[in-house]
C-alpha positions, -999 to +999 in steps of 0.1 A: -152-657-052-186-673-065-225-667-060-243-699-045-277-701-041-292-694-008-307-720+015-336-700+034-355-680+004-379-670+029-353-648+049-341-632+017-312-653+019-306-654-019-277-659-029-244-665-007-207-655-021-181-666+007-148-643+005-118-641+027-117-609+052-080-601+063-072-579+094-044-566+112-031-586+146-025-556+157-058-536+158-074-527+189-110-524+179-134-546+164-138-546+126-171-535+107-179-546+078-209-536+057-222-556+024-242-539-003-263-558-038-273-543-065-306-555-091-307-552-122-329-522-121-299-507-105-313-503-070-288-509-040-293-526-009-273-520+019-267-543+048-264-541+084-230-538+102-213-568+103-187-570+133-155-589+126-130-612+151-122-592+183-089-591+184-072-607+220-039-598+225-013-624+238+001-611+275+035-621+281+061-612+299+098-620+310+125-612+339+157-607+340+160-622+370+138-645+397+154-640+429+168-612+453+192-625+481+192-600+509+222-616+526+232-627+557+213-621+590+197-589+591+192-566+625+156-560+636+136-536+616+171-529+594+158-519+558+171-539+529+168-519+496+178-537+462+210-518+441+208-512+408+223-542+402+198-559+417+168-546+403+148-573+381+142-560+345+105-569+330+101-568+291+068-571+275+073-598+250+038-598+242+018-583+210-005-558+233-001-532+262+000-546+299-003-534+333+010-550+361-002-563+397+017-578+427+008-596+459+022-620+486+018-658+481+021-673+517+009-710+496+052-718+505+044-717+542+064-689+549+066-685+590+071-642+583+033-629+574+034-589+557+025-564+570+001-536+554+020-501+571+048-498+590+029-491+621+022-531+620+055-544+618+057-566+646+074-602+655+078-623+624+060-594+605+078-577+577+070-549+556+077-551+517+077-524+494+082-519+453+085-497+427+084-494+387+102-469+371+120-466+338+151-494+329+178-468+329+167-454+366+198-463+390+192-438+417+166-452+439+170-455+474+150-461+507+136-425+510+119-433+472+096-457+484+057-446+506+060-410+497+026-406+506+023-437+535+019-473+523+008-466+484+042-490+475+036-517+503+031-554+488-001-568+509-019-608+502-044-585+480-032-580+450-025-546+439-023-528+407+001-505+402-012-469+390+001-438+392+019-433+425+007-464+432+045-486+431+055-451+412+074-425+420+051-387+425+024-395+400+034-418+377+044-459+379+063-476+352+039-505+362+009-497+340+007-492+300+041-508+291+036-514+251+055-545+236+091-545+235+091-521+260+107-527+299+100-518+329+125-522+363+110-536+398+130-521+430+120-539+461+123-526+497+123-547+530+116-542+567+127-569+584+107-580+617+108-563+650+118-597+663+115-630+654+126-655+683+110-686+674+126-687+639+157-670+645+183-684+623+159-699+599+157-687+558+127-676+553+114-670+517+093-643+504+073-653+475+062-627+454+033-630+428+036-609+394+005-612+373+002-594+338-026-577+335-042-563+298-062-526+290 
């Protein structure tokens, strides 16, 4: 490190001494730094705060899986629930914590539109439900999903999951997942009332996933 001379006397600029400032990737605050000078005659000036680089952490995230295959023709409003086999596994492969969100893409052209509650299931109108709860959980069923009514019900808005929001009683393994750490997504389906028009068709449900930092 070295002293230069200042270019703007005027504004007490001085002298300048350029040093390297190291931090941590991992902090989750800003860094302060404050600078002090001393005189010859001893006397110590003390600077203002200085804020360093806010740190922005990288969200990332992977699957274990991108597709769930309910089978073969389904009976109106029968309820297809995934096993624990088919559960999709989410890791956090990123350096901070993340929440997540989900929501219905219709962009695929999808003749089925979701419903909101199950009092709206209707022709060609499905109801779709999720949940986040802890990898090692293999014990969910229907009965685990809308305790309280429609909290778990994937609408076009997206939704954030929170507490008994796609949880289980108070708490959602969808929100504060710290890197390395996975979460696993159970979904639920109601299929239609009816659905003449596209009777034997595939239809596709597309199913948005979007990370979300604190």
């Amino acid at each position: 490190m070295s002293l230069e001379k200042g270019d703007d006397p005027k504004k007490g600029l001085v002298f300048v001494r350029r040093m390297r400032l190291s931090y941590h990737i991992d902090s989750t605050n800003d860094l302060i730094y404050y600078f002090s000078t001393k005189t010859r005659d001893k006397r110590t000036a003390l600077s203002g705060q200085f804020s360093g680089p806010q740190i922005i952490p990288v969200l990332r995230f992977s699957l274990s899986r991108g597709e769930w295959n309910t089978g073969e023709e389904k009976e109106p409003m029968e309820v297809v629930t995934m096993t624990p086999k088919e559960r999709i596994l989410i890791k956090n492969t990123g350096d901070g914590v993340e929440n997540f969100a989900l929501a219905i893409d219709t962009t695929m052209g999808s003749l089925w539109l979701p419903a909101k509650k199950r009092t709206e299931i209707a022709e060609d109108r499905y109801l779709l439900s999720a949940l986040f709860t802890k990898p090692n959980e293999l014990g969910i069923s229907e009965q685990d999903f809308n305790e309280l009514g429609d909290e778990d019900v994937i609408t076009l808005d997206l939704k954030r999951a929170h507490g008994p929001v796609f949880g289980q009683g108070n708490i959602s393994y969808g929100e504060k997942l710290s890197p390395e750490e996975e979460t696993a997504l159970w979904l639920s389906l109601v299929m239609p009332s009816a659905s003449r028009k596209n009777c034997g068709k595939v239809e596709k449900i597309i199913i948005k996933v979007i990370c979300l930092g604190e």
